[in-house]
CHARMM-style PDB file with segment names, atoms N, HN, CA, C and O in Angstrom:
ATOM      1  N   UNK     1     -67.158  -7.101  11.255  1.00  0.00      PROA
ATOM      2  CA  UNK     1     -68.378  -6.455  11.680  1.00  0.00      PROA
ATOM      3  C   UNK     1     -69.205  -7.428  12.509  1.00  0.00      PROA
ATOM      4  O   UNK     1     -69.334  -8.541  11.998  1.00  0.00      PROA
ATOM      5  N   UNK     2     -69.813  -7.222  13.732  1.00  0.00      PROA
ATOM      6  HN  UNK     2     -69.708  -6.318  14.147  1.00  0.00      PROA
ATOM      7  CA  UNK     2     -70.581  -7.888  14.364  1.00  0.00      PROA
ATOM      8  C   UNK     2     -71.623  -8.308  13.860  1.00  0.00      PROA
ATOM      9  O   UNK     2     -71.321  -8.480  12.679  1.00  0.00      PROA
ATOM     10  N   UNK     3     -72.545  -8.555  13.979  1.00  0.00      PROA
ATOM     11  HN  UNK     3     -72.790  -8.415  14.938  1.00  0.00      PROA
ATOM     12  CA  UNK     3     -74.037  -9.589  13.253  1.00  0.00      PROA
ATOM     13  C   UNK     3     -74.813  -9.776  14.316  1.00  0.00      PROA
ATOM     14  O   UNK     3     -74.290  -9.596  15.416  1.00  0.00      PROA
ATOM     15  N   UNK     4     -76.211 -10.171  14.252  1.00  0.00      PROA
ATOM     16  HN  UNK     4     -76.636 -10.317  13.358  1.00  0.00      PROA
ATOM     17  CA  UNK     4     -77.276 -10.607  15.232  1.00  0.00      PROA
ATOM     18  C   UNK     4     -76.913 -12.110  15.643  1.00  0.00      PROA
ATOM     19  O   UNK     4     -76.464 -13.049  14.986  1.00  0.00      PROA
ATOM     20  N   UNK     5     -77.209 -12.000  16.719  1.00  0.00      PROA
ATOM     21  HN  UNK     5     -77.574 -11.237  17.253  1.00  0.00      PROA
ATOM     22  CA  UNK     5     -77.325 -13.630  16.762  1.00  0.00      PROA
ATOM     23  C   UNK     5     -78.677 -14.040  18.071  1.00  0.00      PROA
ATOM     24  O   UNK     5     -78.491 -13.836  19.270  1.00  0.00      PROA
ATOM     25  N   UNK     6     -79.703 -14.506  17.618  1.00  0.00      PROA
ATOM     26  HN  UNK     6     -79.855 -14.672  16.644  1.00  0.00      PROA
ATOM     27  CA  UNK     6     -80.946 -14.628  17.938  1.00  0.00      PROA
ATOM     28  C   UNK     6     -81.264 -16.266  18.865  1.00  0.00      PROA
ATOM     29  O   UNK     6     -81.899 -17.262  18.518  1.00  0.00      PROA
ATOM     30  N   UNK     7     -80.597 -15.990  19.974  1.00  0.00      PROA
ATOM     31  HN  UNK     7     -80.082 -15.181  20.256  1.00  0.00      PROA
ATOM     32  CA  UNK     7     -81.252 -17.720  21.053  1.00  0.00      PROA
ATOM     33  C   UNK     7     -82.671 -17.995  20.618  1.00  0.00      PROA
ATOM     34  O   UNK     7     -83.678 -17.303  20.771  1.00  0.00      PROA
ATOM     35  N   UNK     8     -82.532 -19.028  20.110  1.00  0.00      PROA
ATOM     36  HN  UNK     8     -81.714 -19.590  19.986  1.00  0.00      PROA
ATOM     37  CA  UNK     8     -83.938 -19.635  20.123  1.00  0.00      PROA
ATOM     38  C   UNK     8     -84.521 -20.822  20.545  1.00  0.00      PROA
ATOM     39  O   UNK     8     -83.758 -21.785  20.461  1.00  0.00      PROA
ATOM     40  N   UNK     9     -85.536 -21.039  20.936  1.00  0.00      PROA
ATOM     41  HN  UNK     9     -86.156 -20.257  21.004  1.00  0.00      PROA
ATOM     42  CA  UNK     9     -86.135 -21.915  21.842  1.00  0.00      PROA
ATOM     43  C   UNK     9     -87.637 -23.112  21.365  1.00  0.00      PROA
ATOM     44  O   UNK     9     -88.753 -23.084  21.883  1.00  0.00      PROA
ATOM     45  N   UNK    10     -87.198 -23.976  20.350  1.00  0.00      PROA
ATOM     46  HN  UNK    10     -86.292 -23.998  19.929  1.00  0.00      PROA
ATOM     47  CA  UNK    10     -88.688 -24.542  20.349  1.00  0.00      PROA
ATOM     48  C   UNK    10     -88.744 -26.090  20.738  1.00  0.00      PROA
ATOM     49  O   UNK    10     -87.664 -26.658  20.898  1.00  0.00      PROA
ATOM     50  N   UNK    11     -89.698 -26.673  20.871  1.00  0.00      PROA
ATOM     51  HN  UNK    11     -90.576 -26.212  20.741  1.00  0.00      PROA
ATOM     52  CA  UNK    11     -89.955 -28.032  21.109  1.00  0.00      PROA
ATOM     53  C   UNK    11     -88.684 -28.858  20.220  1.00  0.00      PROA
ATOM     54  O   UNK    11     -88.129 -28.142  19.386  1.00  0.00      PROA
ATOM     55  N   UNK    12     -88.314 -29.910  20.297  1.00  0.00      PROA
ATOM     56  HN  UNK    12     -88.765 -30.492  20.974  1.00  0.00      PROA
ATOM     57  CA  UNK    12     -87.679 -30.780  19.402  1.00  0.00      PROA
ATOM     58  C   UNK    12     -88.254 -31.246  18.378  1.00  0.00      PROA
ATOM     59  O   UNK    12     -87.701 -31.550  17.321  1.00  0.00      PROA
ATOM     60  N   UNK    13     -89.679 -31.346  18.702  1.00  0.00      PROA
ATOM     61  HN  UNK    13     -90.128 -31.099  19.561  1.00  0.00      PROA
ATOM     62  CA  UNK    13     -90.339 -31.981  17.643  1.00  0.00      PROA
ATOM     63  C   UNK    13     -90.447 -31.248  16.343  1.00  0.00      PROA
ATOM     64  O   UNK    13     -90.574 -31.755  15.228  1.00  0.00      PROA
ATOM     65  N   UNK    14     -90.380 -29.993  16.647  1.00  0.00      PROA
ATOM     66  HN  UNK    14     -90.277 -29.581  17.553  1.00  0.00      PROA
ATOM     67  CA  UNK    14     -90.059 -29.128  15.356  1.00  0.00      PROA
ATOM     68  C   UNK    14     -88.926 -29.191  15.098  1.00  0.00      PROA
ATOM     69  O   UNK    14     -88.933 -29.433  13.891  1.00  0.00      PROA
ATOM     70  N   UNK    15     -87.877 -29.135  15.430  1.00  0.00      PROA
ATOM     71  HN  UNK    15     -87.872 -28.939  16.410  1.00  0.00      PROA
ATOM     72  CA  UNK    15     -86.607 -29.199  15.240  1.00  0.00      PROA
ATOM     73  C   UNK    15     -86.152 -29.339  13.976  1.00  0.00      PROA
ATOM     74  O   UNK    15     -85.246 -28.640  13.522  1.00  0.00      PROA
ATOM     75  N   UNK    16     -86.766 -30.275  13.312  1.00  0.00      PROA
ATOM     76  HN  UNK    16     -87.502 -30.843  13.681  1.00  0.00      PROA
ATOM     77  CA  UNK    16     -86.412 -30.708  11.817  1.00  0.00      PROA
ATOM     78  C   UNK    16     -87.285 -29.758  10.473  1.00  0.00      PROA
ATOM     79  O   UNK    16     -86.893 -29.414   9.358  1.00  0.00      PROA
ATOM     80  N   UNK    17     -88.443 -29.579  11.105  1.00  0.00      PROA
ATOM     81  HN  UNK    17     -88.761 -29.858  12.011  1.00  0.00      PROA
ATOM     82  CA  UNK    17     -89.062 -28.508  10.201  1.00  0.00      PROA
ATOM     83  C   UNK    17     -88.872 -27.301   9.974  1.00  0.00      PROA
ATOM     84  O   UNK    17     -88.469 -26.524  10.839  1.00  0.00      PROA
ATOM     85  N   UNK    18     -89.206 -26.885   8.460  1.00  0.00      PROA
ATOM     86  HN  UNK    18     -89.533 -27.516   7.757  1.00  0.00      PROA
ATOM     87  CA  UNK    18     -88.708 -25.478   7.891  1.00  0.00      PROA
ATOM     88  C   UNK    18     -88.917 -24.408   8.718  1.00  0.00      PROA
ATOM     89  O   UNK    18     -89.628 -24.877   9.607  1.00  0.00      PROA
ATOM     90  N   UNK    19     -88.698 -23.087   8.996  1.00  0.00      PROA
ATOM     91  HN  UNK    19     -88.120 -22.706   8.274  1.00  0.00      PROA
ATOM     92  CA  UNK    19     -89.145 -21.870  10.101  1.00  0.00      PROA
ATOM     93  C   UNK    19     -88.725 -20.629   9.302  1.00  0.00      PROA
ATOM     94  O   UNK    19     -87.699 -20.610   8.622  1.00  0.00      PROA
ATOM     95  N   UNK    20     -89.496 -19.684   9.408  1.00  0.00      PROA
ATOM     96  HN  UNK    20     -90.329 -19.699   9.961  1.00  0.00      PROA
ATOM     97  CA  UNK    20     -89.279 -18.174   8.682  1.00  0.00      PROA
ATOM     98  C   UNK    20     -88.816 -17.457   9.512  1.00  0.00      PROA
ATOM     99  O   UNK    20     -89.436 -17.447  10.575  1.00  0.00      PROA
ATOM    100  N   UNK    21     -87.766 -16.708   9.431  1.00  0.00      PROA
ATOM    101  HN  UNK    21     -87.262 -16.717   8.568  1.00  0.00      PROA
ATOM    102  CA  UNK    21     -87.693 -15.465  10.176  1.00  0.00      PROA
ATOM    103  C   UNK    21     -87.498 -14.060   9.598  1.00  0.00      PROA
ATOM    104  O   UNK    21     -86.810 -14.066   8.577  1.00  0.00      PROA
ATOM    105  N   UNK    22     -87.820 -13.169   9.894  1.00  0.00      PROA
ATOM    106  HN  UNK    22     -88.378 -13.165  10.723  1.00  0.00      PROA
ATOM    107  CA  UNK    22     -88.336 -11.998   9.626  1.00  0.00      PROA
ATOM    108  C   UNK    22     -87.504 -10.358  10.275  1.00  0.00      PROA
ATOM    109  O   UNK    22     -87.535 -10.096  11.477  1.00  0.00      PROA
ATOM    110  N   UNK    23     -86.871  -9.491   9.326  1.00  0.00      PROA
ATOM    111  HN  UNK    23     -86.845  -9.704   8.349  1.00  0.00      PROA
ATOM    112  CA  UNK    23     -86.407  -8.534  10.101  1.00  0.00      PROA
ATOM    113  C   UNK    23     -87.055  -6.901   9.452  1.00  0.00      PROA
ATOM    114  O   UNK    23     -86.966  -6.353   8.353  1.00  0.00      PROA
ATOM    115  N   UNK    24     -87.399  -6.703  10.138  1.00  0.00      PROA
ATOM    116  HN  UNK    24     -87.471  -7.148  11.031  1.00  0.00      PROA
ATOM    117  CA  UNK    24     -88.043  -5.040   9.709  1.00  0.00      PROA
ATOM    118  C   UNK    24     -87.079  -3.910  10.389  1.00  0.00      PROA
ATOM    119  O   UNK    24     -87.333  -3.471  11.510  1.00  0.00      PROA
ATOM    120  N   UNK    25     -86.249  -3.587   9.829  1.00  0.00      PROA
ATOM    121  HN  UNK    25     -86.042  -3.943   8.918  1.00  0.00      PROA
ATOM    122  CA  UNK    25     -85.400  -2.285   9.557  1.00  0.00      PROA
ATOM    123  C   UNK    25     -86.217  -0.915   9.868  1.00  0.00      PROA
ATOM    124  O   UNK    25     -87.190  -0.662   9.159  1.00  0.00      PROA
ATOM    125  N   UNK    26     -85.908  -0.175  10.735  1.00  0.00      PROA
ATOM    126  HN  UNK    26     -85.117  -0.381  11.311  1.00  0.00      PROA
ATOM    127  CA  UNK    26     -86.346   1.091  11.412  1.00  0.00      PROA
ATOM    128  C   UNK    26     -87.293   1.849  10.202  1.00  0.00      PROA
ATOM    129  O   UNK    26     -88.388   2.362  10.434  1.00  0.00      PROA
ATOM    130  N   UNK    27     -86.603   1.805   8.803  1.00  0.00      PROA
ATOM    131  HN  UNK    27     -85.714   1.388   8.614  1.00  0.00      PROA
ATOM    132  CA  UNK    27     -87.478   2.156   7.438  1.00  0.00      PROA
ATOM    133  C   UNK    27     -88.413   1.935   7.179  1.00  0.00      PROA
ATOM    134  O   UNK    27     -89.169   2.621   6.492  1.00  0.00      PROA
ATOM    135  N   UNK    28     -88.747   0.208   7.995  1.00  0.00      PROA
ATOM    136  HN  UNK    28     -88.133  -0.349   8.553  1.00  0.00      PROA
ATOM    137  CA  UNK    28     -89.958  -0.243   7.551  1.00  0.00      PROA
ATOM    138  C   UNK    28     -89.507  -1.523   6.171  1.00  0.00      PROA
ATOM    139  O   UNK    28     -90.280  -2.459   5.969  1.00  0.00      PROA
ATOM    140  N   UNK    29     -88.669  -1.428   5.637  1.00  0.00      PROA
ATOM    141  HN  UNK    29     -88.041  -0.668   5.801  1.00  0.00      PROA
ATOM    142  CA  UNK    29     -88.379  -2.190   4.760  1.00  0.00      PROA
ATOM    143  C   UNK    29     -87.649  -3.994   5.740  1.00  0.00      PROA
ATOM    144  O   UNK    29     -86.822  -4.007   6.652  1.00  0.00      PROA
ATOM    145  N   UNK    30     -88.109  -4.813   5.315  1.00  0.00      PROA
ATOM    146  HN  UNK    30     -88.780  -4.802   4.574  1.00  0.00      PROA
ATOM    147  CA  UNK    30     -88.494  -6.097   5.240  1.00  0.00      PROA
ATOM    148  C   UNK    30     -87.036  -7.450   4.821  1.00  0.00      PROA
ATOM    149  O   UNK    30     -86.483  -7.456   3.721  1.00  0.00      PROA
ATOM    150  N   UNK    31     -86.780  -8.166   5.631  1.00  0.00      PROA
ATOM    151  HN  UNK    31     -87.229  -8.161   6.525  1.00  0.00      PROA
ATOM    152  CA  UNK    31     -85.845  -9.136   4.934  1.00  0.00      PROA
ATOM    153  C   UNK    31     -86.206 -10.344   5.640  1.00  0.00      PROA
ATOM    154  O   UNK    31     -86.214 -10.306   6.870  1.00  0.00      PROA
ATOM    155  N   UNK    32     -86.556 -11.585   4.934  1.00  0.00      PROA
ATOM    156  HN  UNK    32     -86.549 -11.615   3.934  1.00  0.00      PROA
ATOM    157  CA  UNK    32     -87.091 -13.019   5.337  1.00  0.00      PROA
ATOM    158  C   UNK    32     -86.083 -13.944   5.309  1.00  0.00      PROA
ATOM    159  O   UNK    32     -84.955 -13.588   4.966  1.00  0.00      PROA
ATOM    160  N   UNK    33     -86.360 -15.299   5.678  1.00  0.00      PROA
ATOM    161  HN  UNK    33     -87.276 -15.587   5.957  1.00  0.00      PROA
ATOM    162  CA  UNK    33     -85.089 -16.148   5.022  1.00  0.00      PROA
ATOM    163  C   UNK    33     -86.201 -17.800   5.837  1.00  0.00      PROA
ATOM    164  O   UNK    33     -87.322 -18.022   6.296  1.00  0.00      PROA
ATOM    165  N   UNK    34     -85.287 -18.312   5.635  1.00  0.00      PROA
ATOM    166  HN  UNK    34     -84.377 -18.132   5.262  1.00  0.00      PROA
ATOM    167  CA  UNK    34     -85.766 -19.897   6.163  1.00  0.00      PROA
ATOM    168  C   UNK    34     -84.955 -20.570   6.968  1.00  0.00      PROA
ATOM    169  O   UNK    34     -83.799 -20.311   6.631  1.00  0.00      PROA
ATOM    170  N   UNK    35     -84.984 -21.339   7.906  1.00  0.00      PROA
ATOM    171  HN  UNK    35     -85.923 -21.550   8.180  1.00  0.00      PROA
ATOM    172  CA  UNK    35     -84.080 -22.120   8.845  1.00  0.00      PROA
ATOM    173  C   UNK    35     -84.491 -23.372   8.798  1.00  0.00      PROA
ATOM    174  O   UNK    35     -85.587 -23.555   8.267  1.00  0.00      PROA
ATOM    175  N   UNK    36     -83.622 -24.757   9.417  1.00  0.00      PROA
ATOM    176  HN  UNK    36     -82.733 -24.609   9.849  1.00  0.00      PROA
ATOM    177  CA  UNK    36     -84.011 -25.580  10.314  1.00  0.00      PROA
ATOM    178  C   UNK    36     -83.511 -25.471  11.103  1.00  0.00      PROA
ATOM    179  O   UNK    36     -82.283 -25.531  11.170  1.00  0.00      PROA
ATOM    180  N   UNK    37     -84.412 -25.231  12.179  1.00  0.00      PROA
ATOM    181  HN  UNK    37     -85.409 -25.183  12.124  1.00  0.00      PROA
ATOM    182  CA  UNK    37     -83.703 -25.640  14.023  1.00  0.00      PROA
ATOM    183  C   UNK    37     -82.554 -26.458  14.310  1.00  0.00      PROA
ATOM    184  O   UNK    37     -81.662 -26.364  15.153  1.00  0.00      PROA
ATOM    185  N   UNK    38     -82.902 -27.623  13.024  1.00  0.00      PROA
ATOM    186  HN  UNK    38     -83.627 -27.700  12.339  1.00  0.00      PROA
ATOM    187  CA  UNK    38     -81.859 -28.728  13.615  1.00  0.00      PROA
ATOM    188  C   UNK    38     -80.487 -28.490  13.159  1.00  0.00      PROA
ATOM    189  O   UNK    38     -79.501 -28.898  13.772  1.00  0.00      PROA
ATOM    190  N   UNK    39     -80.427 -27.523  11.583  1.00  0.00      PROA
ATOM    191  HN  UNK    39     -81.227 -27.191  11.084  1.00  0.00      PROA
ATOM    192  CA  UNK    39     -79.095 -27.117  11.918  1.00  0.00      PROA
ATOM    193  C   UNK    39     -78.286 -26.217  11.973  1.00  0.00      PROA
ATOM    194  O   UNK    39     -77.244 -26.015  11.350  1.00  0.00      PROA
ATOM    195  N   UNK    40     -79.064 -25.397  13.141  1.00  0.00      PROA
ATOM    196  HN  UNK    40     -79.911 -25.562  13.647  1.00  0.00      PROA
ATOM    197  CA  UNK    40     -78.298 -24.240  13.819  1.00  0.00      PROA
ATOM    198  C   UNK    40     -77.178 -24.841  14.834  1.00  0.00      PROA
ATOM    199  O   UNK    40     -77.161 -25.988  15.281  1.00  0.00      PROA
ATOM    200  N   UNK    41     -76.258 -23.813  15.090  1.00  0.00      PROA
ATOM    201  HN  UNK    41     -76.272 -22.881  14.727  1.00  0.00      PROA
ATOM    202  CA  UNK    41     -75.524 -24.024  16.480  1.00  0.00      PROA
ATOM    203  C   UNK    41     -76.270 -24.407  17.812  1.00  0.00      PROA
ATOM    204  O   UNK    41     -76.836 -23.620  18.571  1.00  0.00      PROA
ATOM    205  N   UNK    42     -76.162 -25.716  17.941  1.00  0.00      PROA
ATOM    206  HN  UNK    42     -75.702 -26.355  17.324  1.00  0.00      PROA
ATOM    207  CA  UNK    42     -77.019 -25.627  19.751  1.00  0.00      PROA
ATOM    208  C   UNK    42     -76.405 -25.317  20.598  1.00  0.00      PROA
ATOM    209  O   UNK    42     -75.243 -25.656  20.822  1.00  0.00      PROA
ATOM    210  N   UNK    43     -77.461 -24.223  21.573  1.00  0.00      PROA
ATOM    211  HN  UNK    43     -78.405 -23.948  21.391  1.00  0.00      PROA
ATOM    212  CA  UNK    43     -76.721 -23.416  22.706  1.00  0.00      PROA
ATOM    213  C   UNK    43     -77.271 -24.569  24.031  1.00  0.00      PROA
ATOM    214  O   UNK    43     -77.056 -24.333  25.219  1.00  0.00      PROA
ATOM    215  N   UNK    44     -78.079 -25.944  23.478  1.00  0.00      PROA
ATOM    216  HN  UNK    44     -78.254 -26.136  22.513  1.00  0.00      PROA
ATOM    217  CA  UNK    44     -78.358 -26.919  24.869  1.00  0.00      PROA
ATOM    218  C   UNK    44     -79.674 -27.265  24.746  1.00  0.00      PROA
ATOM    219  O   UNK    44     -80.306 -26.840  23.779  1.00  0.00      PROA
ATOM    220  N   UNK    45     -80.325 -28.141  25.770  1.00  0.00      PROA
ATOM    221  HN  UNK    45     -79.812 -28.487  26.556  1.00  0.00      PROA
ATOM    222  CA  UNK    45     -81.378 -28.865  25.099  1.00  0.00      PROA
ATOM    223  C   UNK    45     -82.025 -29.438  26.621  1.00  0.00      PROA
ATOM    224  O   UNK    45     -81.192 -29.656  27.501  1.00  0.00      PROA
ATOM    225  N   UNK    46     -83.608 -29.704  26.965  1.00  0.00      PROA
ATOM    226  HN  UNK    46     -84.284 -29.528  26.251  1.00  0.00      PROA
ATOM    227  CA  UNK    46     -84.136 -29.293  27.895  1.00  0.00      PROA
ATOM    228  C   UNK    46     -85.328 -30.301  28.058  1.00  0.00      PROA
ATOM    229  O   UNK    46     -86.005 -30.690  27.107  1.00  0.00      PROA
ATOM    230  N   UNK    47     -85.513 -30.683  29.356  1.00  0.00      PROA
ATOM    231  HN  UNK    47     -84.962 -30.367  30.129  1.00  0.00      PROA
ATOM    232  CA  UNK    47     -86.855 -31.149  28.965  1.00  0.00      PROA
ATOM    233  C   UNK    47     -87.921 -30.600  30.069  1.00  0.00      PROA
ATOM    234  O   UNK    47     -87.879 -31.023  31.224  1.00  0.00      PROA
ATOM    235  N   UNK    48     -88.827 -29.687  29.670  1.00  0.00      PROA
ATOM    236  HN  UNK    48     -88.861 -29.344  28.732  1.00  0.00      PROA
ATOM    237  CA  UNK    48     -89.802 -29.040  30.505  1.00  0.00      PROA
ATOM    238  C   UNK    48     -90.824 -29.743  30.218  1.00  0.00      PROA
ATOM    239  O   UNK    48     -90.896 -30.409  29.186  1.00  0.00      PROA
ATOM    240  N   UNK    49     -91.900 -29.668  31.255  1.00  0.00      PROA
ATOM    241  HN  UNK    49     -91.842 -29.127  32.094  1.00  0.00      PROA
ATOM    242  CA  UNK    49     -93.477 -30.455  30.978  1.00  0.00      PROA
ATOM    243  C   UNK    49     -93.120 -31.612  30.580  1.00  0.00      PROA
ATOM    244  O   UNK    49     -93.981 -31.648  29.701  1.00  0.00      PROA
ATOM    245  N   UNK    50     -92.526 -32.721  30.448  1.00  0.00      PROA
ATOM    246  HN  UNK    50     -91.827 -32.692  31.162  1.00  0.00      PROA
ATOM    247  CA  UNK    50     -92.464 -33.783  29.411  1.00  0.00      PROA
ATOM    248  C   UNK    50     -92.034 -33.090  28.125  1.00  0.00      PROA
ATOM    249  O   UNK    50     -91.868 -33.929  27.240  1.00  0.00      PROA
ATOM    250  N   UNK    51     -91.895 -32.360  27.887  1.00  0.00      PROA
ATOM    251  HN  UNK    51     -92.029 -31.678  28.606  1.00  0.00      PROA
ATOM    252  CA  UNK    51     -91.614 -31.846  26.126  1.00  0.00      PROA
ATOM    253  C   UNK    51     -90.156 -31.304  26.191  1.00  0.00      PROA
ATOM    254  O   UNK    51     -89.732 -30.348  26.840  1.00  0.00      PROA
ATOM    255  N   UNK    52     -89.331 -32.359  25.151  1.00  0.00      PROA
ATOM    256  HN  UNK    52     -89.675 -33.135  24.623  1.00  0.00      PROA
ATOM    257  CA  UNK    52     -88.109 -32.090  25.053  1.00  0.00      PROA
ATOM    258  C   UNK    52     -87.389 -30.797  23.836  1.00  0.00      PROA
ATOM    259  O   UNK    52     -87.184 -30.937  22.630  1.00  0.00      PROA
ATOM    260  N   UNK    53     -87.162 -29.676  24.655  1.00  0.00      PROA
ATOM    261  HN  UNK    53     -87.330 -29.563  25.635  1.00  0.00      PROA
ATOM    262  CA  UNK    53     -86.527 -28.587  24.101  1.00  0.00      PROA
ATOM    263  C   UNK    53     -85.320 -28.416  23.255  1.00  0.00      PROA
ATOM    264  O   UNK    53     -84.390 -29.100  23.685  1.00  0.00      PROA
ATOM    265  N   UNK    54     -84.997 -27.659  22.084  1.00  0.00      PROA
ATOM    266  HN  UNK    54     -85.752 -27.104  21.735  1.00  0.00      PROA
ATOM    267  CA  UNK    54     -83.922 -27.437  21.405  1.00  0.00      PROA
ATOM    268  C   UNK    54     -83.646 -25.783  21.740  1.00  0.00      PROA
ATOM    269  O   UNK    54     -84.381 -24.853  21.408  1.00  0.00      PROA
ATOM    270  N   UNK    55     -82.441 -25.705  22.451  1.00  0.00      PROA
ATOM    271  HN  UNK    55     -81.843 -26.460  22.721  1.00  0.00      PROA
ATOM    272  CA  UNK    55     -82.023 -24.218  22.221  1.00  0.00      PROA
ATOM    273  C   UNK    55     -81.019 -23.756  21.152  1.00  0.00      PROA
ATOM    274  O   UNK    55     -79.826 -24.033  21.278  1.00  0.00      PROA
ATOM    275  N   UNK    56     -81.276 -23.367  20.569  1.00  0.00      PROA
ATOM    276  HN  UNK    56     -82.245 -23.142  20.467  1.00  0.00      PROA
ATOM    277  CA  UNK    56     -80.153 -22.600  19.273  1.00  0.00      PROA
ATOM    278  C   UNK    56     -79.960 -21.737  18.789  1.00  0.00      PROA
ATOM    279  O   UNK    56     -80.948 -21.013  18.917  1.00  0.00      PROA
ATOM    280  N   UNK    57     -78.968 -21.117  18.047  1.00  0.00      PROA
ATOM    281  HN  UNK    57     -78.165 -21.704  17.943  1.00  0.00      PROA
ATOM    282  CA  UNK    57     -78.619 -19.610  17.653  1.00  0.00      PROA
ATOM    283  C   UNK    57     -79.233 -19.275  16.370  1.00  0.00      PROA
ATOM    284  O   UNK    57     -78.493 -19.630  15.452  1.00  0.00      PROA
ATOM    285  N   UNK    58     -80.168 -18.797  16.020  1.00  0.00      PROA
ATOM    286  HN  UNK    58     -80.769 -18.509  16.766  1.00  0.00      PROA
ATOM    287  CA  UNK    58     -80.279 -18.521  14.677  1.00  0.00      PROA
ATOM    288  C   UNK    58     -79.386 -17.111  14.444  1.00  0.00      PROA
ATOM    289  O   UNK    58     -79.358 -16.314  15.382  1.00  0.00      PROA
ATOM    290  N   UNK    59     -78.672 -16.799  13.234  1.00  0.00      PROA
ATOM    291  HN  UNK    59     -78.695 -17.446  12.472  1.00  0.00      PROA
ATOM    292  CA  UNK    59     -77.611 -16.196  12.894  1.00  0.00      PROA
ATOM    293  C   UNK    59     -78.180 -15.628  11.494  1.00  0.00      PROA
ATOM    294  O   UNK    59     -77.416 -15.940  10.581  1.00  0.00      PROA
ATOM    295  N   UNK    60     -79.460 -14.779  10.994  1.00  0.00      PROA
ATOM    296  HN  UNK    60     -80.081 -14.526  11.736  1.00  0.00      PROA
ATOM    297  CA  UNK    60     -79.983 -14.639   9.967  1.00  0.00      PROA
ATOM    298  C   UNK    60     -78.968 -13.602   9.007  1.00  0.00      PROA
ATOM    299  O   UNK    60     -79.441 -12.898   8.115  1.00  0.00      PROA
ATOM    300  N   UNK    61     -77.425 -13.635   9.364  1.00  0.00      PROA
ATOM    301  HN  UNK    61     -77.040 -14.207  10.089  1.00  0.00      PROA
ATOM    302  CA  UNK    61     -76.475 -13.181   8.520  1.00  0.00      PROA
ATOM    303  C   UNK    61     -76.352 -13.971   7.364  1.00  0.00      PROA
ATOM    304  O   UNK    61     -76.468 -13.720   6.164  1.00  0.00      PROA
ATOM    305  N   UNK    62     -75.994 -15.355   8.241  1.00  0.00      PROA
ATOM    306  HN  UNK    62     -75.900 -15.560   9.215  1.00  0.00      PROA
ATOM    307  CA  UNK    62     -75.590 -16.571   7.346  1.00  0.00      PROA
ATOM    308  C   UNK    62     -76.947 -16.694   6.385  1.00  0.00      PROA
ATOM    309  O   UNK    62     -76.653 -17.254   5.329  1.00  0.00      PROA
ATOM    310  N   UNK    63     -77.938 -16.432   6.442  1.00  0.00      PROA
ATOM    311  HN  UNK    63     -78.177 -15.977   7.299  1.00  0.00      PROA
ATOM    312  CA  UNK    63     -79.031 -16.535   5.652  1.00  0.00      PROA
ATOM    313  C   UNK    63     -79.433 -15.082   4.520  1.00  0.00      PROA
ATOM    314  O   UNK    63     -80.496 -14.783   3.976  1.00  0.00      PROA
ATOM    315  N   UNK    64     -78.159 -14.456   4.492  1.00  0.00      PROA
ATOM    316  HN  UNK    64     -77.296 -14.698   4.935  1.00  0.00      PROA
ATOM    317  CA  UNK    64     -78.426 -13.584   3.404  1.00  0.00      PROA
ATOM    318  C   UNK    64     -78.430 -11.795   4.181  1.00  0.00      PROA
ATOM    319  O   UNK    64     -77.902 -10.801   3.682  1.00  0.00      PROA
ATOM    320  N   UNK    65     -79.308 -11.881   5.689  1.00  0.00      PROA
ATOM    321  HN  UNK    65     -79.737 -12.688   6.095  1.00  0.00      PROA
ATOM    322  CA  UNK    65     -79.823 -10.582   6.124  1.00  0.00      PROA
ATOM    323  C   UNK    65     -78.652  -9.971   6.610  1.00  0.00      PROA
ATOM    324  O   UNK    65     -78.849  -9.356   7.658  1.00  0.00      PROA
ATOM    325  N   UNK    66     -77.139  -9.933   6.058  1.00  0.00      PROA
ATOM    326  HN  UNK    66     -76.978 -10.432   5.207  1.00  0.00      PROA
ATOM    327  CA  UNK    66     -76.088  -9.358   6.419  1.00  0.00      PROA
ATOM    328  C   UNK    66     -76.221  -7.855   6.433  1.00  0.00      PROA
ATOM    329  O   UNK    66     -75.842  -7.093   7.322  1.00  0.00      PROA
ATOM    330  N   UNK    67     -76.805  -7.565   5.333  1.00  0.00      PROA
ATOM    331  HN  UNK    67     -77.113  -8.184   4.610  1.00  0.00      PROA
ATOM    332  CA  UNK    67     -76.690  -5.522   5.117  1.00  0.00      PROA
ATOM    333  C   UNK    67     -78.046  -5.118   6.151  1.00  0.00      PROA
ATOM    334  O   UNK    67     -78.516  -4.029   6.480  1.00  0.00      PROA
ATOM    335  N   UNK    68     -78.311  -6.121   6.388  1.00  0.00      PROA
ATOM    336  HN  UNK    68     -77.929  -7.005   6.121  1.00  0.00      PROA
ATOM    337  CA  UNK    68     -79.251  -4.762   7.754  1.00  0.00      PROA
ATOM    338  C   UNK    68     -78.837  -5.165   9.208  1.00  0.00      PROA
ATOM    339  O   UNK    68     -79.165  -4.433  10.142  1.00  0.00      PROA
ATOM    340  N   UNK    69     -78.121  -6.317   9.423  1.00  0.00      PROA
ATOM    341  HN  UNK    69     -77.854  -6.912   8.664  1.00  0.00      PROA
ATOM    342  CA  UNK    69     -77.870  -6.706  10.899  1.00  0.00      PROA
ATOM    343  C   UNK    69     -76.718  -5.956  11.219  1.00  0.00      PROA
ATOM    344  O   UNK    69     -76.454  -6.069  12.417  1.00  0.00      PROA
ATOM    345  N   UNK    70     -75.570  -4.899  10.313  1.00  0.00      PROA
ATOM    346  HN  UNK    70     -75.784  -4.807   9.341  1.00  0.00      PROA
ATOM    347  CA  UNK    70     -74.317  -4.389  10.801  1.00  0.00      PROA
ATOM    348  C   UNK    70     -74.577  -3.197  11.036  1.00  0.00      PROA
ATOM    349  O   UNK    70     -75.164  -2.462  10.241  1.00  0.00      PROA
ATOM    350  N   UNK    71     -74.159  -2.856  12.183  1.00  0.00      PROA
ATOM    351  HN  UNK    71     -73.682  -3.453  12.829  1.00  0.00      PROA
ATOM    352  CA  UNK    71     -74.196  -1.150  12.169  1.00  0.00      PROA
ATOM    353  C   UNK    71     -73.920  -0.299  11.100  1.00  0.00      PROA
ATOM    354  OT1 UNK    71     -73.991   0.921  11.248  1.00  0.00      PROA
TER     355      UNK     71
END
């Protein structure tokens, strides 16, 4: 079965700190979980403005939200 898989984009400096993500199901009903940036899959890494970027996949399957990300 296929799964979400969510590019994400923040500073490096967060990289190492905790992050919530959040999915609300057409019902209205709710599923959370926790990440670190730093160890997702990196899709590459950037430096805009002076501020060095982390791009990565968050995959909120692997974090439990499997029964609402499958068709």
């Amino acid at each position: 079965m296929p799964c979400l898989r969510v590019p994400t984009s923040l500073p490096m400096v967060l990289a190492g700190r905790s992050h919530r993500w959040l999915l609300t199901a057409e019902d209205g009903a709710t599923t959370t979980g926790e990440f670190l940036p730093i160890e997702l899959p990196w899709l590459g890494q950037q430096r805009l403005g002076g501020v060095d970027f982390l791009r990565a996949e968050l995959v909120p399957a692997a974090a439990g939200g499997d029964r609402l990300l499958s068709p």
